[in-house]
Kinemage of the C-alpha trace (Angstrom):
@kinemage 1
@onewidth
@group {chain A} dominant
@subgroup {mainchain}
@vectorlist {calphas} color= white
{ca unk a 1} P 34.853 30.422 8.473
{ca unk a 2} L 31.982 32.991 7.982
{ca unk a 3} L 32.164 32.857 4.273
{ca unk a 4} L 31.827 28.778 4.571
{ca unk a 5} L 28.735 29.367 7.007
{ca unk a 6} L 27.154 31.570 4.548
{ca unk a 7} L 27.918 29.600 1.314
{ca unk a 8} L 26.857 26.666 3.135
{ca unk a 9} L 23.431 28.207 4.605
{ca unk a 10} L 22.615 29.723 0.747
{ca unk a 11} L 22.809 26.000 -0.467
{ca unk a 12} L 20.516 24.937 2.338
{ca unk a 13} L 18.190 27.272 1.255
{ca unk a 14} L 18.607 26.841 -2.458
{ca unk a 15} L 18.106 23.254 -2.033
{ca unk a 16} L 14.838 23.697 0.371
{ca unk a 17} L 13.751 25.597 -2.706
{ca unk a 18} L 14.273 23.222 -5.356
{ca unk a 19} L 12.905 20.624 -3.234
{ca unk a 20} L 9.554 22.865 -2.757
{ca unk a 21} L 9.342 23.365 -6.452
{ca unk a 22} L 9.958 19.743 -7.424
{ca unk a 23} L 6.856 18.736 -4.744
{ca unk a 24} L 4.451 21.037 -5.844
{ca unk a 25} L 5.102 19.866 -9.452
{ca unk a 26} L 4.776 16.258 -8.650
{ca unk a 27} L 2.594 16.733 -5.572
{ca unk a 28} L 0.587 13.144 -6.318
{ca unk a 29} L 1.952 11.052 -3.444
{ca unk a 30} L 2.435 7.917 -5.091
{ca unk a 31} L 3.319 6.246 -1.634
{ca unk a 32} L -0.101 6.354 -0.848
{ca unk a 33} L -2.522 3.179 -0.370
{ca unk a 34} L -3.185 2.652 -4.069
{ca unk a 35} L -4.882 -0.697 -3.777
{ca unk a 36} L -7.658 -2.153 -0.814
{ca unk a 37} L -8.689 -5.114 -0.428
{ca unk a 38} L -11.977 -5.194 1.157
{ca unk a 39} L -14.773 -8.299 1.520
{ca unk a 40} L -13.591 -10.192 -1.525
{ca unk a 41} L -12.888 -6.739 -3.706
{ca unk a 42} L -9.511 -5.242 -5.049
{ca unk a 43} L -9.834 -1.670 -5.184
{ca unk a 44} L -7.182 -0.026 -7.395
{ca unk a 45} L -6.114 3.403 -8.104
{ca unk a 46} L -4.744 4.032 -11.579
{ca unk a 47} L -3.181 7.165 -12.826
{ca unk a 48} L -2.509 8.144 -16.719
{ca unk a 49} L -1.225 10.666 -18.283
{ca unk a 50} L -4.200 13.424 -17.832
{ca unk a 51} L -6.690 11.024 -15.479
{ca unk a 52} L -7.190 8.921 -12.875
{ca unk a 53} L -9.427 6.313 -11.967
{ca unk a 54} L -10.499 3.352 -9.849
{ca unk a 55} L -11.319 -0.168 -10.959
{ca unk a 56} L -12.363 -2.487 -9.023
{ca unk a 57} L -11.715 -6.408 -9.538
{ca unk a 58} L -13.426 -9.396 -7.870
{ca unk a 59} L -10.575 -12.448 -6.519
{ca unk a 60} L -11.185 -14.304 -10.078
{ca unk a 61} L -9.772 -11.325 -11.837
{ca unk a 62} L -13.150 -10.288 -13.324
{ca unk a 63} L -13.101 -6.782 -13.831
{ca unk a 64} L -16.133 -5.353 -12.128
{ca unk a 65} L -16.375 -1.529 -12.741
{ca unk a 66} L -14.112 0.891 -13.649
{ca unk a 67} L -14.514 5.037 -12.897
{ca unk a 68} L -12.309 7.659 -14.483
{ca unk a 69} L -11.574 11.127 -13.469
{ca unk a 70} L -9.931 14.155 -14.958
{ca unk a 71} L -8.357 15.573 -11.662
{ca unk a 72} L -6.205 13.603 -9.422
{ca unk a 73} L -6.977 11.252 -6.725
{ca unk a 74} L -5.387 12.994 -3.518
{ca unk a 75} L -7.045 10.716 -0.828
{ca unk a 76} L -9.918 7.980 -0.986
{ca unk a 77} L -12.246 5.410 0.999
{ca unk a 78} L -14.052 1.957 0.739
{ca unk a 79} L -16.886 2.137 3.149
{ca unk a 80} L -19.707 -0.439 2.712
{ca unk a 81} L -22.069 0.778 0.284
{ca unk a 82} L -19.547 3.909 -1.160
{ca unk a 83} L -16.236 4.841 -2.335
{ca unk a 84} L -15.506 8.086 -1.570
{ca unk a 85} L -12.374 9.996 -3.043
{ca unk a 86} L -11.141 13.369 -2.532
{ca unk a 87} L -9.389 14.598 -6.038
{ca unk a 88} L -8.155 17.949 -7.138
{ca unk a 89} L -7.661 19.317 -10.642
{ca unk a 90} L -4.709 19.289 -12.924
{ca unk a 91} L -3.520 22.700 -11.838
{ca unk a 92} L -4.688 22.894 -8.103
{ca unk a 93} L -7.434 25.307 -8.153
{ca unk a 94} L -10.284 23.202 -7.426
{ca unk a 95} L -10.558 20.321 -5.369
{ca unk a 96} L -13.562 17.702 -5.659
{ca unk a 97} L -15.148 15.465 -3.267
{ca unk a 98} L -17.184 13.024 -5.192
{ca unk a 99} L -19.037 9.658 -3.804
{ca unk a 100} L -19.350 6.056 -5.931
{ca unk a 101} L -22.023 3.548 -5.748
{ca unk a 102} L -19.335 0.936 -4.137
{ca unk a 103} L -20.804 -1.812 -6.511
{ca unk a 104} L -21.352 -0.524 -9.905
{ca unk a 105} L -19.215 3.009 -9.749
{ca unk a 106} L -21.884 4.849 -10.812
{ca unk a 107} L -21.442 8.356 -9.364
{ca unk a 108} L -24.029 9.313 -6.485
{ca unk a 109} L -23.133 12.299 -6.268
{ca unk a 110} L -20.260 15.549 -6.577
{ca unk a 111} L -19.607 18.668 -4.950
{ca unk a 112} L -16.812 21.225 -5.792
């Protein structure tokens, strides 16, 4: 019976592990709210191989601005005049808070 308890606790363990590992690889919560729709706007949150980016599209389907980044999109925000979004880089050690001009996606402003 002890030798089952303490096989079974080393695969707990081992598994808690692996799970870590796994998340920390693949940390990007794709779960997330990826698309808003806000006062006649669809904001969506693309992700490619080695970027991410917003683009924004009106209820016609007109494209209206796109905005690419090089780090990943952890968390963002429509507010009326901005778009704010919270993004690290690819390997974790920096993490970005940057602020778009809500209607053309022109970047107000950046700070590490």
């Amino acid at each position: 019976m002890r030798y089952f308890m303490t096989m079974l606790l080393i695969l707990f363990a081992t598994c808690s592990l692996s799970a870590k590992t796994i998340q920390s690889e693949f940390d990007y919560d794709f779960n997330k709210e990826r698309m808003i729709v806000d006062h006649g706007e669809i904001f969506l949150i693309s992700s490619l191989h080695n970027e991410d980016g917003v683009t924004v599209y009106n209820f016609n389907g007109q494209r209206l601005w796109e905005a690419r980044f090089h780090a990943k999109i952890i968390s963002w925000n429509v507010q009326p005049d901005v778009v704010l979004i919270f993004s690290k880089d690819r390997y974790g050690f920096s993490t970005f808070i940057t602020c778009l001009d809500r209607f053309t996606g022109r970047v107000l402003w950046e700070r590490p």
